[in-house]
C-alpha positions as CSV (number, residue, x, y, z in Angstrom):
1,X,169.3,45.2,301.1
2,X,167.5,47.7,299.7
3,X,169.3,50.9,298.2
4,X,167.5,53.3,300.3
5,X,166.0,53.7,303.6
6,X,162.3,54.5,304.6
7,X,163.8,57.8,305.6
8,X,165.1,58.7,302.7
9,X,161.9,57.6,300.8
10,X,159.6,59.4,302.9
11,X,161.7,62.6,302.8
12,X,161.9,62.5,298.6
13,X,157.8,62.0,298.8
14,X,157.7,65.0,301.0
15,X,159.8,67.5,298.8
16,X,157.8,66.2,295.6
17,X,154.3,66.7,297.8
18,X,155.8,70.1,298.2
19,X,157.2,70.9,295.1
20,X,155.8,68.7,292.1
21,X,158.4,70.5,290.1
22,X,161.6,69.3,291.8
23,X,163.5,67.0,290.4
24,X,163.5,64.6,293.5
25,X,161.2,62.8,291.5
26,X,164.1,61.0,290.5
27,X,165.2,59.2,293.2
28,X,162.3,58.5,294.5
29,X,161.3,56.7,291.3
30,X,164.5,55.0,291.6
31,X,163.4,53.8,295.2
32,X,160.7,52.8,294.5
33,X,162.1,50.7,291.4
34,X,164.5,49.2,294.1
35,X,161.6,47.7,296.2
36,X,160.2,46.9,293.1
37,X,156.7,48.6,293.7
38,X,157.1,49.8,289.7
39,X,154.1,51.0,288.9
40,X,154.3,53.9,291.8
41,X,157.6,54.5,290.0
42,X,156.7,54.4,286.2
43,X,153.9,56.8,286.9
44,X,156.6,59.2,289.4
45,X,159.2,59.1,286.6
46,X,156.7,59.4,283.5
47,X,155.2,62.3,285.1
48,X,158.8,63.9,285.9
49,X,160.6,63.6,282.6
50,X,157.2,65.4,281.2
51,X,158.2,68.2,283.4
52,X,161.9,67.8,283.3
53,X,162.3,67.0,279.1
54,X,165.9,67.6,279.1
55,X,167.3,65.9,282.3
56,X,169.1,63.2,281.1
57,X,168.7,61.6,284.8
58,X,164.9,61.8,284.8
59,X,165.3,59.7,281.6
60,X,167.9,57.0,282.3
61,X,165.5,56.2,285.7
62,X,162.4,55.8,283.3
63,X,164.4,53.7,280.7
64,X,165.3,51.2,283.8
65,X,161.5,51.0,284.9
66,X,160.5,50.3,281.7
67,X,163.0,47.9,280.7
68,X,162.1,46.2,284.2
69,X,158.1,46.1,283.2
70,X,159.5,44.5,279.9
71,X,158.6,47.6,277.9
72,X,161.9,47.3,275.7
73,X,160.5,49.8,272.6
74,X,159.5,52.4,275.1
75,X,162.7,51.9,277.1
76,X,164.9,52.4,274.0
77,X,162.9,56.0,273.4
78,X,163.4,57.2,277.0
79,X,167.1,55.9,276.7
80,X,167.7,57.6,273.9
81,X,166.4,60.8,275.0
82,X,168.7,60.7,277.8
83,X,171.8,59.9,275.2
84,X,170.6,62.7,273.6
85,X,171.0,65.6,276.3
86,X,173.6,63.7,278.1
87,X,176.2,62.0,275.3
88,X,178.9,60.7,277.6
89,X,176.2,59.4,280.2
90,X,177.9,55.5,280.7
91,X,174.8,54.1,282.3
92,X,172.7,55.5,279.8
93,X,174.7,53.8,276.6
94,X,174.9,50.9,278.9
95,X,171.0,50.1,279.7
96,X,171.0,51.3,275.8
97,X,173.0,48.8,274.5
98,X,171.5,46.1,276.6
99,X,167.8,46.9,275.5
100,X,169.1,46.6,272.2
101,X,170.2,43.3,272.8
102,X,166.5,41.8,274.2
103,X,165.1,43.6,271.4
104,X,167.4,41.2,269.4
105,X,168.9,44.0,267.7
106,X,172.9,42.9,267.4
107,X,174.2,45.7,265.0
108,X,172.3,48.9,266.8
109,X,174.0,47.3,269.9
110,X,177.0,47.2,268.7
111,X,177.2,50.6,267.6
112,X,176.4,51.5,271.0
113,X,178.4,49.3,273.0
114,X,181.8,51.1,270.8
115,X,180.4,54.1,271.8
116,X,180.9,53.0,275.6
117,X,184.7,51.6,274.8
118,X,185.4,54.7,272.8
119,X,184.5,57.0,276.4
120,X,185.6,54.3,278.7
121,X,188.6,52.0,276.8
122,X,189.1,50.2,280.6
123,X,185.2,48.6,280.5
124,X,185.9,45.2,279.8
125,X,182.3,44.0,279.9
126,X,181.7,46.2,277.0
127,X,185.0,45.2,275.4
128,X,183.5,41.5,275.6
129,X,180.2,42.2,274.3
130,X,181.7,44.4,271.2
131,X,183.8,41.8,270.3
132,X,181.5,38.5,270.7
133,X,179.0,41.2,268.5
134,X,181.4,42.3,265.8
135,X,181.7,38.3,264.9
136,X,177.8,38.2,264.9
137,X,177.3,40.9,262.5
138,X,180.0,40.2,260.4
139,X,179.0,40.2,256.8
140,X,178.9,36.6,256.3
141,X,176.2,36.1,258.1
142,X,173.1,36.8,255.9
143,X,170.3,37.7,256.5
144,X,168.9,34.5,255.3
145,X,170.7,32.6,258.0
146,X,168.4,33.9,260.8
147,X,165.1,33.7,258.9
148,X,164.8,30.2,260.0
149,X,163.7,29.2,256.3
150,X,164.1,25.3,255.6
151,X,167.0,24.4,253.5
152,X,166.3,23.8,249.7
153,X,167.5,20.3,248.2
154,X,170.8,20.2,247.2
155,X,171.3,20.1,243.3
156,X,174.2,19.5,241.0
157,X,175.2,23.6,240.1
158,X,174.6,24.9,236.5
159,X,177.0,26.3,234.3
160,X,177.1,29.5,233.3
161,X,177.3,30.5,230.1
162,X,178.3,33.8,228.3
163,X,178.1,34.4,224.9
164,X,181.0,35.5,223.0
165,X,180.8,38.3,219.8
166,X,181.0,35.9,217.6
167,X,177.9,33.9,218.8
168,X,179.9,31.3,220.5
169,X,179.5,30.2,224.1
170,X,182.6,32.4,225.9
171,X,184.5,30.6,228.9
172,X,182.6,31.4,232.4
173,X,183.6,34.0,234.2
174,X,185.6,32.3,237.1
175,X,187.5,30.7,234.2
176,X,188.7,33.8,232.6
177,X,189.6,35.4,236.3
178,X,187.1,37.7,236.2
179,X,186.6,39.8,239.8
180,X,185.3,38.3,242.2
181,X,181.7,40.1,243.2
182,X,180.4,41.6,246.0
183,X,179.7,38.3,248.6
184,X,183.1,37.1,247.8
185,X,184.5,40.6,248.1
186,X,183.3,41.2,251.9
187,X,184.4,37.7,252.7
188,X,188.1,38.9,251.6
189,X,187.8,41.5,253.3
190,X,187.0,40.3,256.8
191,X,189.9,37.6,256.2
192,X,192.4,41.0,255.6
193,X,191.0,42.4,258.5
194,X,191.7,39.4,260.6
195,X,195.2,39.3,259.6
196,X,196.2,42.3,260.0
197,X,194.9,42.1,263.7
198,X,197.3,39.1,263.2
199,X,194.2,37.0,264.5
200,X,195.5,34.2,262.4
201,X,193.2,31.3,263.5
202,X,190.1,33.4,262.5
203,X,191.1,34.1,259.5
204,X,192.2,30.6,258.5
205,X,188.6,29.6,259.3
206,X,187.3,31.9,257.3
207,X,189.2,31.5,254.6
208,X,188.3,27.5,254.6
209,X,184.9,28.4,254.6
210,X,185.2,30.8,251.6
211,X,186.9,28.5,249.5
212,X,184.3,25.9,250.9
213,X,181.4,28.7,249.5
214,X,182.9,30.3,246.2
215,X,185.4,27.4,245.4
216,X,188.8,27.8,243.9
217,X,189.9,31.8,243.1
218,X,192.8,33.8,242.4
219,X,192.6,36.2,245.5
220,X,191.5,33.5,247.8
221,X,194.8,31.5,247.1
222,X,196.7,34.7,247.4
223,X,195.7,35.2,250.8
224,X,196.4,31.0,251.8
225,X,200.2,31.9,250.9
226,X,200.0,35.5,253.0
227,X,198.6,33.2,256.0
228,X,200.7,30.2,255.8
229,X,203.7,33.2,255.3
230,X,202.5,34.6,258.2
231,X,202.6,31.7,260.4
232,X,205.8,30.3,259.4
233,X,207.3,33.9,260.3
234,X,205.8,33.6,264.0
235,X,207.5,30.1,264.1
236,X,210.9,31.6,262.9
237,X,210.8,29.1,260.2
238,X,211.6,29.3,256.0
239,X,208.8,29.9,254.0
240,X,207.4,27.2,251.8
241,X,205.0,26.8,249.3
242,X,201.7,25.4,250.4
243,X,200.4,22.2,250.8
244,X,197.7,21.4,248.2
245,X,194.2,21.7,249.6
246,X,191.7,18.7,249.4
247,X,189.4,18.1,247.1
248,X,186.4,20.2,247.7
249,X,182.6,18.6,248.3
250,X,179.7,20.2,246.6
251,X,179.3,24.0,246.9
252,X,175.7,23.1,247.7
253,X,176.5,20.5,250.5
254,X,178.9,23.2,251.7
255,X,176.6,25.8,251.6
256,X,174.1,23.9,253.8
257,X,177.1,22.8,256.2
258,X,178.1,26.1,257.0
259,X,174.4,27.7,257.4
260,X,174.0,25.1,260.1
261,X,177.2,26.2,261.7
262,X,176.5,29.3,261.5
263,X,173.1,29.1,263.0
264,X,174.8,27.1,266.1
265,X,177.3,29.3,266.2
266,X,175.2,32.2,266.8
267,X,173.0,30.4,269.5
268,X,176.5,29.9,271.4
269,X,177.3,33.3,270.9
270,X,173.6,34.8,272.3
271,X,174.3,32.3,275.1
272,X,177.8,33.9,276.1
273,X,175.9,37.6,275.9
274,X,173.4,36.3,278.5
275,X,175.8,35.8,280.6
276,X,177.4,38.9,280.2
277,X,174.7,40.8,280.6
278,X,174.3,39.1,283.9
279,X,177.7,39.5,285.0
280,X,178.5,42.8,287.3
281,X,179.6,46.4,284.8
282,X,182.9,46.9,285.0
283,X,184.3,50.9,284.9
């Protein structure tokens, strides 16, 4: 059923014939976006927000037609023009976030998408979408992962060497405990995070898959007895020293395992936003 009736159209196009200046323009664009005649209402609202540059409303209509004509960059400008005057406008951030999403943009989303929870804690389709996106962005997915580049050959990993004062080759780095660098660093991290949200199954994933990727390490082992503390705690039960850990595969044949999960990890993930999307906003 449509969202307005011919009266109510014909009396909007008779103020605006009146009074081009109103802001009636509006609703009527709206309307007209309803009975999906969208051109009538791209060129109602594009010539209203040009007379009305700082109502919000104006804008958020003209961000909807345009998203509808599949106009995302456009839609995204008018959108966040109508952020802009009108910060705590929920259908604004909303259409926002969304466009952000079908431009394939997961972190600008995200950023908006907290925005909504942080003025509306109760919207639990925005609660769903922040969380499913926060795993998404996470730093261990690189950038590399969604180039779509083919996967080089695995090789047998070289040593690295250092060279001592003296001229002698020095132990590697790993081997004299060194700190671990930046990649590893972030991974450690997001495992910290994820137990103190006491999100214990996450982070025993991710640490497996960092000691899959960067192999045997002080800090990584440090956080395998905190987890397996952890858990033994919840059960009520005596802590004990961990079980030792199977031998490791290749770090190259891990590598290559975990970009492939990864990569169908993320298509599940854009799957589950689809639907999202599609399901009814909840205040």
């Amino acid at each position: 059923m449509p969202q307005f009736s011919s009266d109510a159209v014909a009396r909007f196009e008779e103020v605006l014939r009146k009074d081009p200046t109103s802001q009636v323009f509006a609703p009527l664009a709206e309307a007209y976006r309803s009975e999906q005649r969208l051109a009538e209402a791209a060129r109602v609202a594009s010539d209203g927000v040009q007379r009305h540059p700082e109502f919000a409303g104006g804008w958020v209509v003209y961000g909807k037609i345009l998203k509808e004509l599949n106009r995302p960059r456009e839609a995204m400008e008018a959108l966040n023009k109508a952020v802009h005057f009108a910060p705590g406008n929920l259908l604004a951030l909303q259409l926002l976030g969304e466009s952000h999403l079908e431009a394939k943009r997961p972190k600008e989303a995200l950023r908006v998408f907290k925005r909504i929870l942080f003025l509306n804690p109760q919207a639990e389709k925005a609660r769903r979408i922040v969380e499913k996106l926060e795993s998404l962005t996470a730093d261990e997915y690189e950038e590399e992962i969604f180039a779509m580049t083919k996967l080089t050959p695995l090789q047998a990993p070289e040593p690295a060497t250092v060279i001592a004062r003296d001229g002698d080759p020095a132990p590697a780095a790993k081997d004299r405990g060194a700190a671990p660098g930046g990649a590893l660093l972030r991974m450690l991290s997001l495992i910290d995070a994820f137990i103190v949200r006491n999100d214990l199954n996450r982070a025993s994933q991710l640490l497996d898959e960092t000691r899959q990727e960067f192999g045997e390490d002080n800090e990584i082992r440090q956080r395998q007895i905190l987890l397996q503390r952890r858990r033994t705690s919840q059960l009520g039960l005596r802590t004990e020293a961990a079980e030792p850990l199977a031998p490791l595969s290749s770090r190259e044949e891990q590598i290559r395992d975990r970009k492939i999960k990864a990569l169908q990890l993320v298509l599940q993930r854009i799957e589950g936003l689809r639907d999202d999307l599609d399901a009814p906003l909840t205040s």
